[in-house]
C-alpha positions as CSV (number, residue, x, y, z in Angstrom):
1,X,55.7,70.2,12.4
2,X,57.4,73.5,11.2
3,X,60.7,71.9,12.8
4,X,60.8,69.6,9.2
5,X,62.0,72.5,7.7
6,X,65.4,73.2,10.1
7,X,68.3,72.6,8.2
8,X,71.3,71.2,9.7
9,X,73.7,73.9,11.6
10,X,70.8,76.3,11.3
11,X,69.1,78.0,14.6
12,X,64.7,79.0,14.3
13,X,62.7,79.9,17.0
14,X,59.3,78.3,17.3
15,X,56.1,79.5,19.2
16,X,54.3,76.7,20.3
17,X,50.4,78.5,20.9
18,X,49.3,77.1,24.1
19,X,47.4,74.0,22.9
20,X,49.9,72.7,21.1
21,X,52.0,73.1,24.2
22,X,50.4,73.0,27.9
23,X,47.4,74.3,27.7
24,X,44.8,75.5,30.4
25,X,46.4,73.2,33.5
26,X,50.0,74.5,32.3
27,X,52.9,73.7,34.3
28,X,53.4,75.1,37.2
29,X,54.7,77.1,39.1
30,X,57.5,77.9,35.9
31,X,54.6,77.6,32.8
32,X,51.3,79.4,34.0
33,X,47.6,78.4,32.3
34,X,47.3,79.2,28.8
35,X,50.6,80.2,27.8
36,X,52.0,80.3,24.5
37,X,55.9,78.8,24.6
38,X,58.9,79.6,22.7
39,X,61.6,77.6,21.9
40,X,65.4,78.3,20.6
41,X,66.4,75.1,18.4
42,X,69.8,74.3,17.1
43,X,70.2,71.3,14.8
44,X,73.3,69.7,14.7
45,X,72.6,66.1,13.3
46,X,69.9,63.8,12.6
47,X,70.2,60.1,11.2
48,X,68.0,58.3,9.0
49,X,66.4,55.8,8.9
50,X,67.9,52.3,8.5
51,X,66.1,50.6,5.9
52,X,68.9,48.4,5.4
53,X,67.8,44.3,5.3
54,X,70.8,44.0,8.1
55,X,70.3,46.8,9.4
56,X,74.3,47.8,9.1
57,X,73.5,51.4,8.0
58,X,74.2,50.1,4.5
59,X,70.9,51.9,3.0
60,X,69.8,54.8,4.9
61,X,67.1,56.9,4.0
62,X,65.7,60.9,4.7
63,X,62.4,62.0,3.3
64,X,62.5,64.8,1.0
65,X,59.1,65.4,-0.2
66,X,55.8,63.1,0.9
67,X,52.2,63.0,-0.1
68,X,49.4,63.7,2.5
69,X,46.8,62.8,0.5
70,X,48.2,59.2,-0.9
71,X,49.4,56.5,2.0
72,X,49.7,53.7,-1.1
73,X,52.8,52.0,-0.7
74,X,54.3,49.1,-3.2
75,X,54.2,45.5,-2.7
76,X,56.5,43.0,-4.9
77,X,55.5,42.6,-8.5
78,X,53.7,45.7,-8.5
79,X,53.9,47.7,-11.4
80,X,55.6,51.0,-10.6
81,X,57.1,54.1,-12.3
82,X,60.1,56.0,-10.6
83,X,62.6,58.7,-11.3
84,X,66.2,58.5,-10.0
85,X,69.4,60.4,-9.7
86,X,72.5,58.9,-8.3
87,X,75.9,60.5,-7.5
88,X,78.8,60.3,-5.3
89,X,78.1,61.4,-1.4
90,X,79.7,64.9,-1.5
91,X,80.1,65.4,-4.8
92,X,76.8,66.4,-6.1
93,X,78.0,67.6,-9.5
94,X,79.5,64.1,-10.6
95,X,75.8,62.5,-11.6
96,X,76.8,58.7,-12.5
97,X,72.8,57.8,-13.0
98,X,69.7,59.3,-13.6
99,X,66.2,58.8,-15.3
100,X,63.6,60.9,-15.2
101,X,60.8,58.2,-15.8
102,X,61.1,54.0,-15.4
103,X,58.2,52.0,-15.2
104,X,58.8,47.8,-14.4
105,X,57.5,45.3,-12.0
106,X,58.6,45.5,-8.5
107,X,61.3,42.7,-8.6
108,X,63.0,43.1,-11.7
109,X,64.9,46.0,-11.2
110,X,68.3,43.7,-12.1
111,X,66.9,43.6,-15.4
112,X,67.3,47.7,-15.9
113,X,70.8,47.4,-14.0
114,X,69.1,49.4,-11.1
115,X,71.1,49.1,-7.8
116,X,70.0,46.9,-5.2
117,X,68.8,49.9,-2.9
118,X,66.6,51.5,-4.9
119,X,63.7,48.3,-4.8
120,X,64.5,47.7,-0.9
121,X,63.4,51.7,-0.5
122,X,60.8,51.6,-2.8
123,X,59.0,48.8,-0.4
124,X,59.1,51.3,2.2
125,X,57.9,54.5,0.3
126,X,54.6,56.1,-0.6
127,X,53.0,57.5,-3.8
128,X,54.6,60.7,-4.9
129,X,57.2,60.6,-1.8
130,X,60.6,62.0,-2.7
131,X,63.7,59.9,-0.7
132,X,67.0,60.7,-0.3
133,X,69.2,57.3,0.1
134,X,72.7,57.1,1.0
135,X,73.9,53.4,-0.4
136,X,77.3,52.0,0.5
137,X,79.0,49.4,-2.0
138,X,77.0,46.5,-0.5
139,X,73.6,47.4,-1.9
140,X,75.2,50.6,-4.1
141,X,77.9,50.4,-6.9
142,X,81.0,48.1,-6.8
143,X,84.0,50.3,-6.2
144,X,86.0,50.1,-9.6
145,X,83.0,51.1,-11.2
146,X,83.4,54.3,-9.0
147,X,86.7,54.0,-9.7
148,X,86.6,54.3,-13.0
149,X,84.4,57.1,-13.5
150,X,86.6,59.0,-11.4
151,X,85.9,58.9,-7.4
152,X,87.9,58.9,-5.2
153,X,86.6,55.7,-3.1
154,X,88.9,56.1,-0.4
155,X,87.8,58.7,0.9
156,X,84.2,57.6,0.4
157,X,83.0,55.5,-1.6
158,X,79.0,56.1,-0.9
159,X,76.5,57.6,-3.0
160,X,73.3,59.0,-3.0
161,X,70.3,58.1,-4.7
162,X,67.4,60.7,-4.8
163,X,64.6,58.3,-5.5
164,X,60.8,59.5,-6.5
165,X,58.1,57.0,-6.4
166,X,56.3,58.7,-9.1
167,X,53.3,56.4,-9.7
168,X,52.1,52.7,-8.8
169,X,49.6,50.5,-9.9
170,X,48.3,47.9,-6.4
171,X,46.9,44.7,-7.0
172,X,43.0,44.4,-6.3
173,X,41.8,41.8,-3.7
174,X,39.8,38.8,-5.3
175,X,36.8,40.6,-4.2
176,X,36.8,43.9,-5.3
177,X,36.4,42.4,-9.2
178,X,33.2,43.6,-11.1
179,X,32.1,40.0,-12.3
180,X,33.8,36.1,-13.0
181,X,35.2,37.8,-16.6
182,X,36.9,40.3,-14.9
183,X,38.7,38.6,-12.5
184,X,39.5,36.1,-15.3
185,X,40.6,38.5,-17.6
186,X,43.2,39.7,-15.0
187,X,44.3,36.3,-14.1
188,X,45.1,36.0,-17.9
189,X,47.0,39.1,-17.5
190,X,49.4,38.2,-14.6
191,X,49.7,34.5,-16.2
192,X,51.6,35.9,-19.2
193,X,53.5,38.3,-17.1
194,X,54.5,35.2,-15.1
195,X,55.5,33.6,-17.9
196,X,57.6,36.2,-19.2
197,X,59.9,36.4,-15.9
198,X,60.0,32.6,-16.3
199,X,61.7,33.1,-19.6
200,X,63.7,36.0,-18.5
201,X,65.0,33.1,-15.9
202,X,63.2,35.7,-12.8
203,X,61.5,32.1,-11.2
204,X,60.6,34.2,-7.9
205,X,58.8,37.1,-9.7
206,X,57.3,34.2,-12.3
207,X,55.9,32.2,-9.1
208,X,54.5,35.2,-7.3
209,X,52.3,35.7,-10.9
210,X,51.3,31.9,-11.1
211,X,50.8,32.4,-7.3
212,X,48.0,35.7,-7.7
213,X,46.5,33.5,-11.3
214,X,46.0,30.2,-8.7
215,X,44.6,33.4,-5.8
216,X,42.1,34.9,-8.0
217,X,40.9,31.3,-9.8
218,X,41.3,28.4,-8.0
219,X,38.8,27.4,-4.9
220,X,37.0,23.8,-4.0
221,X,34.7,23.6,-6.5
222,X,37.6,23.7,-9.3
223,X,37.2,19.7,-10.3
224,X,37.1,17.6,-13.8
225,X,33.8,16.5,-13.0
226,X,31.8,20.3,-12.4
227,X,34.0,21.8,-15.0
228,X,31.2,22.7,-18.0
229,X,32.2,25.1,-21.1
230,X,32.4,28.6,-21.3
231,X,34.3,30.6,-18.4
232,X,34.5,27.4,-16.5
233,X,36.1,25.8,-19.5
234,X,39.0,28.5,-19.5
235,X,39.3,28.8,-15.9
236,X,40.4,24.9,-15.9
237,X,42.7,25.6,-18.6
238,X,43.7,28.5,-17.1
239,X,44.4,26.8,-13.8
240,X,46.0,23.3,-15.3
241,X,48.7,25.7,-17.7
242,X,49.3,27.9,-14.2
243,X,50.1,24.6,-12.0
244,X,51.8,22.8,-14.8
245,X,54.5,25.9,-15.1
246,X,54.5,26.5,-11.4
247,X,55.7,23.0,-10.8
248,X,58.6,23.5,-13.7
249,X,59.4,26.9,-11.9
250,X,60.0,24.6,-8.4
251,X,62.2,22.2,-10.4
252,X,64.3,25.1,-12.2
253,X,64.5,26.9,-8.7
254,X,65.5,23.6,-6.5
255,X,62.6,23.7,-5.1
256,X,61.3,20.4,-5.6
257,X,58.6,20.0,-2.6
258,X,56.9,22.8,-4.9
259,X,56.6,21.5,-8.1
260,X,55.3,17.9,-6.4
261,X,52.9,19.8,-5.4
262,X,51.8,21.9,-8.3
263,X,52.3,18.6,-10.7
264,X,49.5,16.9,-7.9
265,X,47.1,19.9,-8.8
266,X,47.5,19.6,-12.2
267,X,46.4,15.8,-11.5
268,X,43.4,16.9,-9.9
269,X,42.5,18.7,-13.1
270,X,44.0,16.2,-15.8
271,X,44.4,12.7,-14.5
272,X,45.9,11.3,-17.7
273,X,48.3,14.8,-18.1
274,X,51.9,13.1,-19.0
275,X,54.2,16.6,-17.9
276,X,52.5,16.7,-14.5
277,X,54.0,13.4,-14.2
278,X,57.1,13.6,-15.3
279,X,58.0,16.9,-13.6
280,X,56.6,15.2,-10.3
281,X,59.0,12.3,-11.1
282,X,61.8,14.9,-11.4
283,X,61.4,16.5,-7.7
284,X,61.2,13.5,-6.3
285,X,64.4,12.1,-8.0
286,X,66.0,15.2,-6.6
287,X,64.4,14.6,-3.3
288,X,66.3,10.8,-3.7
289,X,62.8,9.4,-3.0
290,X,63.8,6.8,-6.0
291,X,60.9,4.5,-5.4
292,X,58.1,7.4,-5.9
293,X,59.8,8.2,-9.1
294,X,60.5,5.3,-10.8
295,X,56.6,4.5,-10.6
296,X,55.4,7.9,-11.5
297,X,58.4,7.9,-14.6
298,X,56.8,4.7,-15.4
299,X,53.8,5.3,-15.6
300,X,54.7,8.4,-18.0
301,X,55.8,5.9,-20.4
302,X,52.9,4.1,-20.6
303,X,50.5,7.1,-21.1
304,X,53.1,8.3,-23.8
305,X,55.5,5.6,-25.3
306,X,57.0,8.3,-27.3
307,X,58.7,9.5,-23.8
308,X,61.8,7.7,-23.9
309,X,63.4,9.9,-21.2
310,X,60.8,8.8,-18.9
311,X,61.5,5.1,-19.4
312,X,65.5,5.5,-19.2
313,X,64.8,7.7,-15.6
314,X,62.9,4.9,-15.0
315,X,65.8,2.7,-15.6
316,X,68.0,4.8,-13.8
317,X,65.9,5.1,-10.6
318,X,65.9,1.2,-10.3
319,X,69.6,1.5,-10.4
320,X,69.8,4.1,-7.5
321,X,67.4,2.0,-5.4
322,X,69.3,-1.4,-6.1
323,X,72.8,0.8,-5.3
324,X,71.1,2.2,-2.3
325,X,70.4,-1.1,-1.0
326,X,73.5,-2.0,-1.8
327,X,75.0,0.3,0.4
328,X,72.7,-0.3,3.2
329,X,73.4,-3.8,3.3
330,X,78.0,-2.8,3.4
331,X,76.7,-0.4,5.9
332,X,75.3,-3.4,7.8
333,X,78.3,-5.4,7.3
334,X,80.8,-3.2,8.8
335,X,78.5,-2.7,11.9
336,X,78.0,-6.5,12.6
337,X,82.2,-6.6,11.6
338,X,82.8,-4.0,14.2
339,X,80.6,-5.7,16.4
340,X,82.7,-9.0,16.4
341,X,85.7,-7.6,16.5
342,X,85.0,-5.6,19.7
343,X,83.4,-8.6,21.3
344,X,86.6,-10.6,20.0
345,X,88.4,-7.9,21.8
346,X,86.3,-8.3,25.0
347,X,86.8,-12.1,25.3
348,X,90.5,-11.8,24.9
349,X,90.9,-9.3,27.3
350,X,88.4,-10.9,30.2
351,X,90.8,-13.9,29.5
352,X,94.2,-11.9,30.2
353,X,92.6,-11.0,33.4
354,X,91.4,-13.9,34.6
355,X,95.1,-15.7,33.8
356,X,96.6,-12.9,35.8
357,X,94.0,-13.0,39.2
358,X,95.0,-17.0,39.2
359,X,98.6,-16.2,38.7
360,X,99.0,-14.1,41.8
361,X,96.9,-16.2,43.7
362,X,99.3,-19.0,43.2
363,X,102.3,-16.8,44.1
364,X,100.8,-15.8,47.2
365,X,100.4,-19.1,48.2
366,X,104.1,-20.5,47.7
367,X,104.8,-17.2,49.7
368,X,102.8,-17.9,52.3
């Protein structure tokens, strides 16, 4: 353990005490029972470890500092407080980043302009661990912005990040909730966070929130029919306002399989509810499943007659399917045209050949 503290270029002696080296069987005959060993080390280089998602040496990172007594380590979305500070590899005076203290959700670290390395590392770091990253332009700063505060990037254009995880806050399993109006209270919690990323136009961060809501709420007994007032009441509404945006984050992410699938939850909830409908409609116009959409864009309309949009989609799904069919039956044509025309061809040719086997047989009797 003592050999942590060898600096590069730098020579220590350790003395291993016996049983942390061969104990009482030893080694013989050159290391007899019991002996305590010592050893001459020379450190010349060490790497570090890769954390890079390509593992290209792009993001490489030495621990400084750790925590014995804290093995927490941060998950995305997590909330999580950190202190930075980035400079150019070599040049340890020229600091072109630092903050002593920024607290945001594991995820969004493009909102605070933090470079891509920094949330990659933090996944693999624990509580109160100190890192030293060494980030190359790919997942580090483009080079005329090192350019322009005066490196020289062609002689290197990495820098270094040391990078505290100074604090995070875990999510708690469904279980490990006090009562019902805890859990719920929580779930209300991460629902406006997750609608706050799905303003901010963050749709992964915003469906991993609507993901932990539908986690901590949702299970089998969650139907129209068993739903009562009180906590029951606002866990449906909860739920049926969680699905509903889930299925608009799907659409806005091109994710269409996903919001068909929320919108059908939010069925299950609301039969009658018109934007479950509608956005269900949407993914599978996107999906080109024209047929499924123009009947549930139609039946939008007729729950809300006010929803002209839904009766002109409607429109214009009939007009896909009626050009789709369209073009399956050209497609058709052509085939049964190419068809003909190669049988045509066929015919013609078995004729030439017959003309000539008759022709030679005739000149090969006058020769004969």
């Amino acid at each position: 353990t003592q050999s942590t503290w060898v600096r590069k270029e730098e020579e220590c002696v350790i003395i291993a005490d016996a049983e942390l080296a061969y104990g009482a069987s030893g080694q013989p005959p050159s290391i007899p029972a019991n002996s305590a060993l010592q050893f001459e080390i020379d450190l010349h280089h060490w790497v570090g470890d890769d954390v890079s998602p390509d593992q290209d040496g792009s993001i490489v990172r030495s621990v400084i500092a750790s925590n014995e007594d804290n093995f927490d380590t941060p998950t995305k979305g997590c909330e999580v407080e950190i202190a930075y500070k980035i400079h150019p590899r070599g040049d340890e005076k020229l600091i072109l980043e630092e903050n002593e203290s920024l607290v945001f959700d594991l995820g969004d670290g493009a909102s605070h302009q933090l470079i891509g390395a920094i949330e990659i590392a933090l996944l693999k770091m624990k509580q109160g661990e100190v890192n030293r990253l060494t980030v190359s332009p790919k997942y580090g700063y483009p080079l005329e912005l090192l350019a322009s505060r005066g490196v020289d990037t062609k002689a290197d254009d990495h820098v270094v990040c040391l990078l505290k995880l100074t604090r995070l806050q875990k999510f708690r399993s469904s279980y490990e909730f006090e009562d019902d109006d805890a859990k719920l209270l929580e779930a209300e919690n991460l629902k406006v966070k997750g609608t706050a990323f799905l303003a901010k136009g963050n749709f992964d961060l915003a469906k991993f929130f609507y993901d932990k809501v539908i986690e901590y709420l949702d299970n089998e007994s969650m139907d129209t029919e068993t739903m009562g007032d009180g906590p029951d009441q606002r866990r449906r509404v909860m739920l049926l306002a969680t699905y509903l945006n889930l299925s608009l984050v799907g659409l806005k992410s091109h994710c269409y399989r996903d919001a068909i699938h929320a919108g059908g939850k939010v069925l299950r909830l609301d039969d009658n509810n018109t934007k479950a409908r509608y956005r269900m409609a949407q993914g599978h116009f996107n999906l080109s499943n024209y047929a499924i959409a123009c009947d549930l864009f139609e039946q939008t309309h007729q729950l809300d007659n006010k929803n002209l949009a839904a009766k002109q989609n409607a429109q214009l799904c009939r007009k896909r399917i009626q050009e789709e069919k369209q073009a399956e039956r050209k497609m058709c044509e052509n085939i049964f045209s190419k068809m003909f025309k190669q049988k045509t061809n066929d015919d013609a040719t078995e004729t030439e050949n017959v003309e000539v086997v008759e022709g030679a047989t005739e000149n090969g009797k006058e020769k004969a």
